[in-house]
N, C-alpha and C positions, 0 to 999 in steps of 0.2 A: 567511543570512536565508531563512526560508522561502517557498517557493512555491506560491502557490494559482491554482486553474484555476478561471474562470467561464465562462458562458454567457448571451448575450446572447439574451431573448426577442423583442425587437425584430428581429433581423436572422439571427439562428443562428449567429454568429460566437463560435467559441471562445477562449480567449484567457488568460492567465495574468500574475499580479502578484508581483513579491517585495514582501513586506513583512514588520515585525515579528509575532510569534504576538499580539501585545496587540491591533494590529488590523485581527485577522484576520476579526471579522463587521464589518466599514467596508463598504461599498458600496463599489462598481467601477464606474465608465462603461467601458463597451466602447471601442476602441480608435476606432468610426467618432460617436463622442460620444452612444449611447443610455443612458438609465439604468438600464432594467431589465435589468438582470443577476441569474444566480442563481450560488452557489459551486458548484460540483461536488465531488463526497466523491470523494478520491483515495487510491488503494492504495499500499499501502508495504510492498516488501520488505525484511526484514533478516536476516540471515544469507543461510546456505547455503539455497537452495532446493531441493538434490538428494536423493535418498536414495538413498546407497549401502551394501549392505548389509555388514558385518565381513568382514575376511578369511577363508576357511575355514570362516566357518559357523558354526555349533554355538553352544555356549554358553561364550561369552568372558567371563562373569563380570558383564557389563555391563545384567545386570536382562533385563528386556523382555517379562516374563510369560511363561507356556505358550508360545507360538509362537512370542519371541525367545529363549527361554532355554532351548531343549532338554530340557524336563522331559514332554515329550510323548510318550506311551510305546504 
C-alpha cells in the first residue's frame, strides 16, 4: 500500500499515511488532531542510481553518441 507524507499547517508536524492510491487526495488529520494538513510531493528512486562508466572504454557497441561511442576523432 502506498505511502504518503503530509504536513500539518497548524503545528509543523510532518507525518505520513498508508493508504490506497484511490485515496490518496482524502484529507489527513495530523497525528495531534488538526486538519489542516497539506500532501507533500515525494521522490522516487528506481533503478540504479550510479553511473558507471564500460569497462575499457572506448566504444562497446552500446550507442551513446560522439562522446560515448568513440567516433570522436
Amino acid at each position: 500500500m502506498p505511502r504518503y507524507e503530509y504536513r500539518c499547517r497548524s503545528c509543523g508536524d510532518t507525518f505520513e499515511v498508508n493508504r490506497p492510491m484511490a485515496q490518496s487526495s482524502d484529507p489527513a488529520n495530523c497525528p495531534a488532531g488538526h486538519e489542516d494538513t497539506v500532501k507533500l510531493l515525494s521522490a522516487v528512486a528506481v533503478g540504479d542510481t550510479k553511473s558507471t562508466p564500460a569497462p575499457g572504454g572506448g566504444n562497446q557497441g552500446g550507442g551513446g553518441g560522439c562522446c560515448g561511442g568513440g567516433c570522436c576523432g
